[in-house]
N, C-alpha and C positions, 0 to 999 in steps of 0.2 A: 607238355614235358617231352613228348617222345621231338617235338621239333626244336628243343632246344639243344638235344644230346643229336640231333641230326646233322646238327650247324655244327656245332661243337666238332662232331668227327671230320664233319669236309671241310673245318677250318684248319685242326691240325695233319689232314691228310695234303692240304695245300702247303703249309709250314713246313712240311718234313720234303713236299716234291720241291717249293723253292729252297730249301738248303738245301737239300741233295742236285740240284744244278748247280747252286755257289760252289758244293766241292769240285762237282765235275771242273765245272769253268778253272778253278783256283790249279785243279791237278792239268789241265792242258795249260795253262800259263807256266806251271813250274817246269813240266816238259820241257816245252817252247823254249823257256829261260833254257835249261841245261844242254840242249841239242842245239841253242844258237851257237857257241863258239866252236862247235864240230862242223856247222855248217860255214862259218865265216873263214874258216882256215880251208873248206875244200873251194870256195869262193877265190881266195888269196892264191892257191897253189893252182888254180884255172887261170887267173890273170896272168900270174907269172908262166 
């Protein structure tokens, strides 16, 4: 019993550390996404 509540916690401690990387990942994607057009305009105004 105690090795099945053993699996049991390191499988949901594994479940909780891969989705808390999907958010991480998802929140630096949405950054990325909203700091891209600040950066493509100081890109633009460097060409020009």
């Amino acid at each position: 019993m105690n090795h099945t509540v053993l699996h049991d916690v390191r499988g949901g401690f594994f479940l909780m550390v891969g989705l808390a990387t999907l958010a991480f990942i998802c929140a630096v994607a949405a950054l990325s996404a909203v700091m891209r057009p600040a950066r493509w305009v100081d890109r633009k105004l460097v060409q020009f």
